[in-house]
N, C-alpha and C positions, 0 to 999 in steps of 0.2 A: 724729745729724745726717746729711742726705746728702752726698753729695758735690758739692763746689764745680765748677759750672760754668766751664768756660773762655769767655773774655771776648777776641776779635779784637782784635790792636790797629788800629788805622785805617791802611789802604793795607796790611794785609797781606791776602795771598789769602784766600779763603771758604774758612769751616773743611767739612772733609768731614764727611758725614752720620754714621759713626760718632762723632763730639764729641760728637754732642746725647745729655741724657736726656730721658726722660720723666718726670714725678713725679706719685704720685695719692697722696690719704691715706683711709683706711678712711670710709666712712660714720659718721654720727655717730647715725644713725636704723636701727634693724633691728627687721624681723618673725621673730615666734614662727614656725616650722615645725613644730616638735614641743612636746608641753606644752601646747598654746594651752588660754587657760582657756575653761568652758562659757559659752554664750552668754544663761542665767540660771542665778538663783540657786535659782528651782524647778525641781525635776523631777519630771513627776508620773510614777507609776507604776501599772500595771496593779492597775485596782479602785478608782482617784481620781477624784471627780467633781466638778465644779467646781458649788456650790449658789450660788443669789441669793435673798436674802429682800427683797421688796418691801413698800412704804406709802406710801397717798399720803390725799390731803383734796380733790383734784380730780377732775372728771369724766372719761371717756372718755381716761384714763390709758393710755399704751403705754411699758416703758420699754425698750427694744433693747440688748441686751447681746453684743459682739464680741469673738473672742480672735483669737490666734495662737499656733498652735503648733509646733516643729520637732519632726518625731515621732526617731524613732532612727535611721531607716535615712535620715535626711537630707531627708525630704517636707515643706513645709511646710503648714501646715494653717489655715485660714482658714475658722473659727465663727460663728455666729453665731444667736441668739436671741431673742423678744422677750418680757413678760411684759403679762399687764393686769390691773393691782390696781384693786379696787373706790374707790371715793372714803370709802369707813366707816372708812378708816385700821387696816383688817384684815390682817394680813400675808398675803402670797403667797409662797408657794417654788415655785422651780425648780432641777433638778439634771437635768445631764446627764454620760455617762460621756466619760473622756476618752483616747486613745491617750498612749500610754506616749511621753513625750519631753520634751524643754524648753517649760515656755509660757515666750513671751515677751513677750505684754500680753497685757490686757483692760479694754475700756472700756465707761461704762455713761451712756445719751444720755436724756431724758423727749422726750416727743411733746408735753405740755400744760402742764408746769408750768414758768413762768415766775422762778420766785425761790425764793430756800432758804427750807424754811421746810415745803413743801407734798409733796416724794415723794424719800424716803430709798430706798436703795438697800445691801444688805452683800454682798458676795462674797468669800468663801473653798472653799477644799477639805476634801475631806474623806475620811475610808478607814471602811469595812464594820468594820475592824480596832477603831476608836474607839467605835463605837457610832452610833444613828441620830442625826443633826443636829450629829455632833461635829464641831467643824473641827480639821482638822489643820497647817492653815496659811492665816492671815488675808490676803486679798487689799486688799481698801478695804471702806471705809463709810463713806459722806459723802450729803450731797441732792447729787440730778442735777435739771437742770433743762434748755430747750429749748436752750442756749448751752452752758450748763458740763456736760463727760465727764467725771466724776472717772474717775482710771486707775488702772492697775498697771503695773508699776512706777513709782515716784515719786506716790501718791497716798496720803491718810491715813486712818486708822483713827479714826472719829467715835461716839462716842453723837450719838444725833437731838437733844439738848438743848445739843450746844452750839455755841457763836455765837450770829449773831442769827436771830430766828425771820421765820415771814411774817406780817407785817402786814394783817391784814381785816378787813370790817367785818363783820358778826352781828347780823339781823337776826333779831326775835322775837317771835313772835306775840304778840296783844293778846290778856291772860287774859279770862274772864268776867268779867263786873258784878260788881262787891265784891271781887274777888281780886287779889290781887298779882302780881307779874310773876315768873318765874324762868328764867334762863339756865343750864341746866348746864354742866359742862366736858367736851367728847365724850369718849367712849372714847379710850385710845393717845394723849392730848393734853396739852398742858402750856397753859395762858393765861395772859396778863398783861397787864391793863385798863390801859388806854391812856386813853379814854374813853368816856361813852355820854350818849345824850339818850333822851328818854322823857315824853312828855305824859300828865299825869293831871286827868282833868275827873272835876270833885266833883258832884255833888247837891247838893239845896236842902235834904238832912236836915241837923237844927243840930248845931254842932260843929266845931271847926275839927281839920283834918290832919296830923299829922306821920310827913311820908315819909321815909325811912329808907332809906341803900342797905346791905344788910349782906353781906360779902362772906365766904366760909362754903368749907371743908376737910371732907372726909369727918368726922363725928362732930361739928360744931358750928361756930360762926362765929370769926371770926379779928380783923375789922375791922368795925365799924360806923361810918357816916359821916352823920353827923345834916347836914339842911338846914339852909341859913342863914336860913330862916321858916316860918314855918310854911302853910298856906295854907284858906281859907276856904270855907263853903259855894258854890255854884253857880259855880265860877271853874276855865277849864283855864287849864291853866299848867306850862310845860314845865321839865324839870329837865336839870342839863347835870351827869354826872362827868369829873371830870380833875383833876391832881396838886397845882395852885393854887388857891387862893380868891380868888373874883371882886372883883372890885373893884368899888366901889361905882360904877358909870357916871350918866349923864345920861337915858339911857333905861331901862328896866327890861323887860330879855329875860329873866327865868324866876329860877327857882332854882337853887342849887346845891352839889353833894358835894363836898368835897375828898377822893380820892381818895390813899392812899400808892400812890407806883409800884414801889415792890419787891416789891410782893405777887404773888407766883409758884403758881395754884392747881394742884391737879394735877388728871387724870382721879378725880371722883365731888367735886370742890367745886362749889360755881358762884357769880354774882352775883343775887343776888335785892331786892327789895322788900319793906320794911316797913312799910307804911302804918297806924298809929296810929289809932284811931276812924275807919275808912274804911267808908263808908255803903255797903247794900244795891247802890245803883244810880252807886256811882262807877266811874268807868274808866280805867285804863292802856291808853295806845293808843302810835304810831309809837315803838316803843323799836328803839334802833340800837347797839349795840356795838362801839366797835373796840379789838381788842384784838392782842397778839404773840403768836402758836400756833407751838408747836414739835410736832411728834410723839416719842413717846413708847415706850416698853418695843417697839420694833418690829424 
């Protein structure tokens, strides 16, 4: 406890200046001087390179990748790099070497791709020490897009499969006379039919139709989705997939698949057509797909 001040009584003369104290009490907040801890939790050291493996499903892709670094002698160092992956969903690497110090971020931006779904991005380090493409310390892997910089520090570690994918539509050429239609599933991609439309005009050869959508995994089919009619000589008539069956309406717009929507195909399934006694001269024309594309093994 300190010491009790003295207190004047009233009308008596002014205490002199030796009466008073002063009083302070220590700080309740103090900095490190000595000790202080590093300013990450990487250090890269001499012979570390920081790699980026790229993919994308969009055109004229550019994806820019910036660090920062505090090297040793106290410099700070301010990178930067861009990459252009093809739209084939093909991966691209890049490594570049780095000075010996603290990284303290690195963030990675898209120039074209608008939503997840469309250009995954992974960055980690790695040493000559591991072997070629080993990481030695996982940085991120997430989609970038023209908004979203996934980072370092504070960003996470993705497979391209999870969350939700991008949504697009897949448009597909009209097969020849008599043949059916088929959709593969690209390279590095994962799909999931959403919906599709697709006009088949018959010929006047006799026989009625039955179009078939069958939806097919490497080594054979998974789903088949029979029409709700079947459809006649000389008649186009448009077919619609998706998850419901149509209700019977007042109008009569086409036919239609129910479709299950869990079905997740990989790269080498696809959606195809099975047309049943389909004539010489019938035809599959405006087929439209839309489906959830995620990428894949990237």
């Amino acid at each position: 406890m300190g010491r009790k001040i003295p207190v004047a009584a009233i009308g008596a003369a002014p205490a002199s200046a030796d009466e008073f104290q002063i009083y302070t009490a220590r700080p309740d907040v103090r900095f490190l001087s000595r000790g202080v801890q590093p300013p990450s939790q990487v250090y890269v050291s001499v012979g570390d390179d920081i790699v980026v493996g790229c993919a994308s499903s969009v055109a004229n892709e550019t994806v820019t990748v910036s660090y920062r670094l505090l090297r040793f002698d106290g410099e700070l160092v301010l990178g930067q790099f861009a990459l252009h992956p093809k739209s084939d969903r093909s991966l691209t690497v890049y490594s570049e070497s780095l000075a010996e110090g603290f990284l303290l971020s690195v963030s990675c931006k898209a120039a074209a791709a608008t939503t997840r779904g469309q250009t995954f991005v992974r960055v980690f380090l790695t040493d000559p020490a591991f072997g070629p493409g080993q990481p030695s310390y996982m940085l991120m892997a997430d989609y970038v897009t023209t908004a979203m910089a996934p980072a370092h520090p504070n960003g996470r570690v993705l497979a391209p499969t999870e969350g939700p994918g991008n949504i697009r539509s897949v448009a597909i050429a009209a097969p020849g006379a008599g043949a059916d239609f088929g959709a593969p599933v690209p390279v590095n991609a994962r799909w999931r039919l959403i919906s599709a439309e697709a006009l088949l005009t018959t010929s006047a050869a006799a026989g009625v139709r039955t179009a078939l959508l069958d939806i097919q995994v490497p080594g054979g089919g998974v789903f088949v989705c029979p029409p709700q009619q079947n459809q006649n000589p000389s008649v186009g008539q448009f077919y619609y997939a998706h998850s419901i069956v149509q209700y019977a309406g007042s109008v009569a717009i086409g036919n239609f698949w129910a479709v299950s929507p869990g079905i997740i195909l990989p790269t080498g399934g696809a959606i195809v057509s099975v047309t049943l006694n389909i004539g010489l001269a019938d035809q599959w024309s405006n087929i439209i797909l839309m489906v959830e594309e995620w990428l894949d093994n990237v």
